[in-house]
N, C-alpha and C positions, 0 to 999 in steps of 0.2 A: 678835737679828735672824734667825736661822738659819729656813728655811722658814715665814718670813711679812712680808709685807711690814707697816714700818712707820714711826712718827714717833717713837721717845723710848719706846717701848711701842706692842703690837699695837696695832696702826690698828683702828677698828672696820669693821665691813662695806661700810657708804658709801661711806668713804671712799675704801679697798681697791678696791672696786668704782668709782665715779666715777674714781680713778686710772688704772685697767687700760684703763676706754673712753677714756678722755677718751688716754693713750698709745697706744692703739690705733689710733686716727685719724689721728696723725702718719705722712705719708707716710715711704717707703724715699728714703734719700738726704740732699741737702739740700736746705733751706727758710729764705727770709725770714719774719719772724714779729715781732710785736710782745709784752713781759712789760712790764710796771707802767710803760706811756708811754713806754719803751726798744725799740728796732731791736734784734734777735739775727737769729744764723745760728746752726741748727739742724743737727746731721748725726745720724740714723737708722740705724743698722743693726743686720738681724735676721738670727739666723743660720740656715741651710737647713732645721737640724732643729726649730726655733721652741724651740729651753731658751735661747738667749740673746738679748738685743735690747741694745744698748749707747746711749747719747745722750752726744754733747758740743754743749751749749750757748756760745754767746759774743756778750757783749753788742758790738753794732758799734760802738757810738761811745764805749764804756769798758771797764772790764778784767774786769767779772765774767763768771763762767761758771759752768756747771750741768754735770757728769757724773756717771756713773751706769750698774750694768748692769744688769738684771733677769733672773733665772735662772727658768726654769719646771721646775726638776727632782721627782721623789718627794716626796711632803710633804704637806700641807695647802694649801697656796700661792706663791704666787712669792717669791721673795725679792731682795729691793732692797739692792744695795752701793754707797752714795753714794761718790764718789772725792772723798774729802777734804773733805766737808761733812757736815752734817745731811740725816739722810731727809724731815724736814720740809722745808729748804729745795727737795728734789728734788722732792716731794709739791708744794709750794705753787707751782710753776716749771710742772710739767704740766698743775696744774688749770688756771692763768693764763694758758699763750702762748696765741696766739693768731696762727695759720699765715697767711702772705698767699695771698689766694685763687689766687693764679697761682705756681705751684712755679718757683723758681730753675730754671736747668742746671744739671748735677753739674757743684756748684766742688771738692771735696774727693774 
């Protein structure tokens, strides 16, 4: 995984790339959002010098969750350290949510 972001093996370009916008969108702070017909609350944060962006996901009305950091250092690319899951499942969680159009207040 070391300087590229990926799923099981380098992610190809697309992907990499639809991840990175499709993350990039996600406002600072938290957010109500919808993944696979499931209510989450999102929290964002990106750090001053932009090498780190961290997510903790949690689905509201059951126990799973989604985290994850993303480092932008020296390299070829970003690299994704999923917290105790699959890159895939962090990968397939970003492309999916889907942010409610009216941003929460900072609950967290």
């Amino acid at each position: 995984m070391p300087g590229t972001l990926n799923a099981g093996g380098n992610a190809p370009q697309l992907i990499q790339a639809t991840f990175e916008d499709a993350f990039a969108k996600l406002p600072d702070g938290y957010v109500d959002g919808h993944f696979g017909n499931r209510s989450w609350g999102v929290t964002v944060k990106r750090s001053q010098d932009g090498k780190r962006t961290w997510l903790c996901g949690e689905e509201l009305s059951g126990s799973d969750i989604v985290s994850f950091n993303l480092y932008r250092l020296a390299g070829p690319g970003p690299t994704l350290k999923p917290c105790e899951m699959s890159s895939a499942k962090v990968i397939e969680f970003v492309l999916g949510f889907e942010p409610s159009t009216a941003k929460a207040s900072s609950r967290r």
